[in-house]
N, CA, C and O atoms as a GROMACS GRO file, in nm:
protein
  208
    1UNK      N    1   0.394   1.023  -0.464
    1UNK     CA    2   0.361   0.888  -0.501
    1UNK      C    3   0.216   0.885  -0.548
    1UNK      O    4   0.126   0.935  -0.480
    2UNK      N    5   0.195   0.830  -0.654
    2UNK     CA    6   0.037   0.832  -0.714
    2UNK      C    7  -0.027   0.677  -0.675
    2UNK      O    8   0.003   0.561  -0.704
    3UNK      N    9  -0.133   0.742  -0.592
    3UNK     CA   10  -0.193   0.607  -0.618
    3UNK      C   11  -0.300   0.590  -0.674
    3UNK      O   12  -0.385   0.678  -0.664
    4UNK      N   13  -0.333   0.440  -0.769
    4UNK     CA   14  -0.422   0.499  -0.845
    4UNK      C   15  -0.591   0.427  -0.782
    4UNK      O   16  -0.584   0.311  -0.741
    5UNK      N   17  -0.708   0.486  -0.778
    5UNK     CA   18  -0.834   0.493  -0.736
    5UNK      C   19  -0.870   0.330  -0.748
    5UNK      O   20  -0.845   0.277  -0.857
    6UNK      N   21  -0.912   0.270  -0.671
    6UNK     CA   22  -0.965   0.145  -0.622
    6UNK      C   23  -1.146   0.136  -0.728
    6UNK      O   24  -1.244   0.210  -0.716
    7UNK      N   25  -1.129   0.034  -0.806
    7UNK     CA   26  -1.334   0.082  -0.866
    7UNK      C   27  -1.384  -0.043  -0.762
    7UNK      O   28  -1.335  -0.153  -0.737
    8UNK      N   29  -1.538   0.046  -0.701
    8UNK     CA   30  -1.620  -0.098  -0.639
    8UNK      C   31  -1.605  -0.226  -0.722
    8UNK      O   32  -1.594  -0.248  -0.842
    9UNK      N   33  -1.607  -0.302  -0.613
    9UNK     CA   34  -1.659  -0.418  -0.637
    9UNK      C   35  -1.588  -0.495  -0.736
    9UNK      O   36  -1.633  -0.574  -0.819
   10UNK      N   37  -1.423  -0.446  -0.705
   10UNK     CA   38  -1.310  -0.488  -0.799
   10UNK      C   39  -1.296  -0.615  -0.714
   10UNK      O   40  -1.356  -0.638  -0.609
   11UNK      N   41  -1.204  -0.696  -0.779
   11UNK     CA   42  -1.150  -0.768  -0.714
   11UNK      C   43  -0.997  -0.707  -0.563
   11UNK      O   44  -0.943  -0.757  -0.465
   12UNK      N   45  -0.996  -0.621  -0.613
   12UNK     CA   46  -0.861  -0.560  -0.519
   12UNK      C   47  -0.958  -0.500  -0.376
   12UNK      O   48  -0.920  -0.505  -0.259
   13UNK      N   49  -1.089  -0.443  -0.425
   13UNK     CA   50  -1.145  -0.448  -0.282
   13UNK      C   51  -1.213  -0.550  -0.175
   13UNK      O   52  -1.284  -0.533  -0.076
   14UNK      N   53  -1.165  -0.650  -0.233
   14UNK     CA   54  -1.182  -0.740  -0.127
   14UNK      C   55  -1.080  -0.826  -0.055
   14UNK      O   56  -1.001  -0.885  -0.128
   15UNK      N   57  -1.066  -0.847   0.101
   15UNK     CA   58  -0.942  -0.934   0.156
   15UNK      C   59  -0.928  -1.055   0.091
   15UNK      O   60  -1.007  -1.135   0.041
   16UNK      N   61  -0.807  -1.048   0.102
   16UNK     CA   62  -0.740  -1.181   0.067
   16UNK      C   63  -0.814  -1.310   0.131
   16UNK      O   64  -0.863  -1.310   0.244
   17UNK      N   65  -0.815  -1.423   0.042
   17UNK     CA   66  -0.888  -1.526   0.123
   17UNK      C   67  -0.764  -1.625   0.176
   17UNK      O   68  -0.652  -1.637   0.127
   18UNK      N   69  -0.809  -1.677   0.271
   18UNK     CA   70  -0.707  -1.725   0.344
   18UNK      C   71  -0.675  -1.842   0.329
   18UNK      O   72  -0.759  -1.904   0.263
   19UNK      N   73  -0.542  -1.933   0.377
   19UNK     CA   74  -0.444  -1.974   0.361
   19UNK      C   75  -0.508  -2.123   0.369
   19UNK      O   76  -0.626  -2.101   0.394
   20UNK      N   77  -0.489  -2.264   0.359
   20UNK     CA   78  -0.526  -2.346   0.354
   20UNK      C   79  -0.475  -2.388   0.506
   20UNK      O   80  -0.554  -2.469   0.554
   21UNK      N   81  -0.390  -2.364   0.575
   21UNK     CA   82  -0.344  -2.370   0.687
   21UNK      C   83  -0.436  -2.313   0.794
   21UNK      O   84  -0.469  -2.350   0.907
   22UNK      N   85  -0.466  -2.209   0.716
   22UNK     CA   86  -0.556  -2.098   0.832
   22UNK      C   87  -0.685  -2.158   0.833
   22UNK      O   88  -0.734  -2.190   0.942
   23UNK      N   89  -0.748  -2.180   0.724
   23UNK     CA   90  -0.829  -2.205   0.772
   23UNK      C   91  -0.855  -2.345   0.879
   23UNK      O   92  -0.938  -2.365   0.967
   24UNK      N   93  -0.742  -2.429   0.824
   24UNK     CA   94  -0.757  -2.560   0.937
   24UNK      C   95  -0.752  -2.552   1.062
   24UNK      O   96  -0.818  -2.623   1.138
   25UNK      N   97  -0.660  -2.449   1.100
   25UNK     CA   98  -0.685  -2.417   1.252
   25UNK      C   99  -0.798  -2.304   1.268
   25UNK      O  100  -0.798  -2.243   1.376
   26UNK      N  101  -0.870  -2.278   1.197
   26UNK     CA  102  -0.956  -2.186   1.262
   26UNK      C  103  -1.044  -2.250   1.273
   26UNK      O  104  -1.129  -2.207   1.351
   27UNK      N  105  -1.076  -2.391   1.202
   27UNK     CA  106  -1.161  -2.521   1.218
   27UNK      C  107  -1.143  -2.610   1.319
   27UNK      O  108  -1.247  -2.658   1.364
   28UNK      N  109  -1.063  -2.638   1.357
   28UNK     CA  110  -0.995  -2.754   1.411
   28UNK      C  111  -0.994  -2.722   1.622
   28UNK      O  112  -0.934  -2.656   1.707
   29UNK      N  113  -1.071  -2.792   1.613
   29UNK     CA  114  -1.173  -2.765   1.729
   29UNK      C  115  -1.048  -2.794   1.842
   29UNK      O  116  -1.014  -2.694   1.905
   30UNK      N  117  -0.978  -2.919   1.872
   30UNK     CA  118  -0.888  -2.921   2.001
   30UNK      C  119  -0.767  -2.762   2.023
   30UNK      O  120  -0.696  -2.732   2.120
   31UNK      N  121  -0.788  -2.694   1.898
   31UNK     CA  122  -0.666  -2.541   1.893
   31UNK      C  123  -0.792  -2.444   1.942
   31UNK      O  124  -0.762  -2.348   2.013
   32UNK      N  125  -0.919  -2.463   1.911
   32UNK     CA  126  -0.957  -2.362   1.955
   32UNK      C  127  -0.984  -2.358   2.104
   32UNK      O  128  -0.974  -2.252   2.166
   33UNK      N  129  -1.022  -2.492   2.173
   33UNK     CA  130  -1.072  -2.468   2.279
   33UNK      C  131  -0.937  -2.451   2.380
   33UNK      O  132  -0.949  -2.416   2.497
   34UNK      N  133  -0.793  -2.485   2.310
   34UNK     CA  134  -0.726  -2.438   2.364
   34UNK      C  135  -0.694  -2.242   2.411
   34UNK      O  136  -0.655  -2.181   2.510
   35UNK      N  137  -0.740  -2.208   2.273
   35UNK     CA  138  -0.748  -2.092   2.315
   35UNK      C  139  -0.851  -2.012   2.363
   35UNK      O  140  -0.863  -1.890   2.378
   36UNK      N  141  -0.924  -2.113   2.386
   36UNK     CA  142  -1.029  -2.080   2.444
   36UNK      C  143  -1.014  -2.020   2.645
   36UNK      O  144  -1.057  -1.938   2.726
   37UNK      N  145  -0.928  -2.128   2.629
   37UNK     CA  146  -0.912  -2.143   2.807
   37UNK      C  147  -0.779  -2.047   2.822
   37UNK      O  148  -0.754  -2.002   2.933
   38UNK      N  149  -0.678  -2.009   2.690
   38UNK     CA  150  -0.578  -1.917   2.732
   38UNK      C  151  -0.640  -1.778   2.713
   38UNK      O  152  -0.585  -1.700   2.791
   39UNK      N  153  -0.729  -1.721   2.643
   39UNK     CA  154  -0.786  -1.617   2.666
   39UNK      C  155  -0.890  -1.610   2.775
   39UNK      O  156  -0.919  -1.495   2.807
   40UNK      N  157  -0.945  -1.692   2.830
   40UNK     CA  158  -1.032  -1.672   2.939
   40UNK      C  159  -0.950  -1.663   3.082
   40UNK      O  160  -0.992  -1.610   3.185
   41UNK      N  161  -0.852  -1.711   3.068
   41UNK     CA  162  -0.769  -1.688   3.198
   41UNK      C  163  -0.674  -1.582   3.180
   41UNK      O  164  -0.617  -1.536   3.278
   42UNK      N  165  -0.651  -1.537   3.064
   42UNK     CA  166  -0.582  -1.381   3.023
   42UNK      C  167  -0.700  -1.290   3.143
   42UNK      O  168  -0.681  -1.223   3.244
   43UNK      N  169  -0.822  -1.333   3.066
   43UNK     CA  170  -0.923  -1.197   3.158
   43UNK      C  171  -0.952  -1.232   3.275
   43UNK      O  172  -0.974  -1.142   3.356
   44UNK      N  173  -0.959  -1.339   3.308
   44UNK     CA  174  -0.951  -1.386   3.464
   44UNK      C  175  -0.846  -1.256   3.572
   44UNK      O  176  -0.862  -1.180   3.667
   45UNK      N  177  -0.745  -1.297   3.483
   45UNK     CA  178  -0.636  -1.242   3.556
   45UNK      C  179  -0.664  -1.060   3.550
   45UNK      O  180  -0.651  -0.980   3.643
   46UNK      N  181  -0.704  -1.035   3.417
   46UNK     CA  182  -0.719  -0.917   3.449
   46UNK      C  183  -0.841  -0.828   3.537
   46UNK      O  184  -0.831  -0.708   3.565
   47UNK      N  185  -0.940  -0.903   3.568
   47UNK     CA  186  -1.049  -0.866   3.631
   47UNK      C  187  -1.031  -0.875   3.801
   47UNK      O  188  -1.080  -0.795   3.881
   48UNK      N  189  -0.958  -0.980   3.829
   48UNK     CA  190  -0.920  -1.025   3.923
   48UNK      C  191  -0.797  -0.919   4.027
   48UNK      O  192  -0.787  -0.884   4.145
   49UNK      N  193  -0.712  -0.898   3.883
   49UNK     CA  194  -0.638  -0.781   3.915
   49UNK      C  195  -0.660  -0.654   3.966
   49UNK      O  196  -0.586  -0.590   4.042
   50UNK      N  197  -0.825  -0.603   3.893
   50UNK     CA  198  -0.894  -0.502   3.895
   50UNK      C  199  -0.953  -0.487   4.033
   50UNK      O  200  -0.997  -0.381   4.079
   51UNK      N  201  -0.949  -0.609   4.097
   51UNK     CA  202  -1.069  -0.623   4.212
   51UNK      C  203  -0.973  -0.629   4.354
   51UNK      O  204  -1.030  -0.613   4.462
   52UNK      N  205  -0.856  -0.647   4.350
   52UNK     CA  206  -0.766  -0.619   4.463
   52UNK      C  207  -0.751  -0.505   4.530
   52UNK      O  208  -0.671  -0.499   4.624
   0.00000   0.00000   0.00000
């Protein structure tokens, strides 16, 4: 399979920009602080775990 060589500073080397959706929740402050508190009690649990 050939693939062919990427030139700097093409447009193909850079990520995709994101979704109009995405970005609203990555804005949208009541989703984050939700996950705010489900990842902090993810590590809760795991530190907690650690310490038994």
């Amino acid at each position: 399979m050939y693939n062919k060589p990427i030139t700097p500073y093409s447009e193909e080397s850079y990520p995709p920009l994101p979704t109009g959706s995405t970005r609203f929740w990555r804005s949208f402050v009541p989703w984050q602080a939700i996950r705010f508190v489900v990842l902090n009690l993810k590590i809760i649990r795991i530190v907690v775990g650690g310490h038994s």
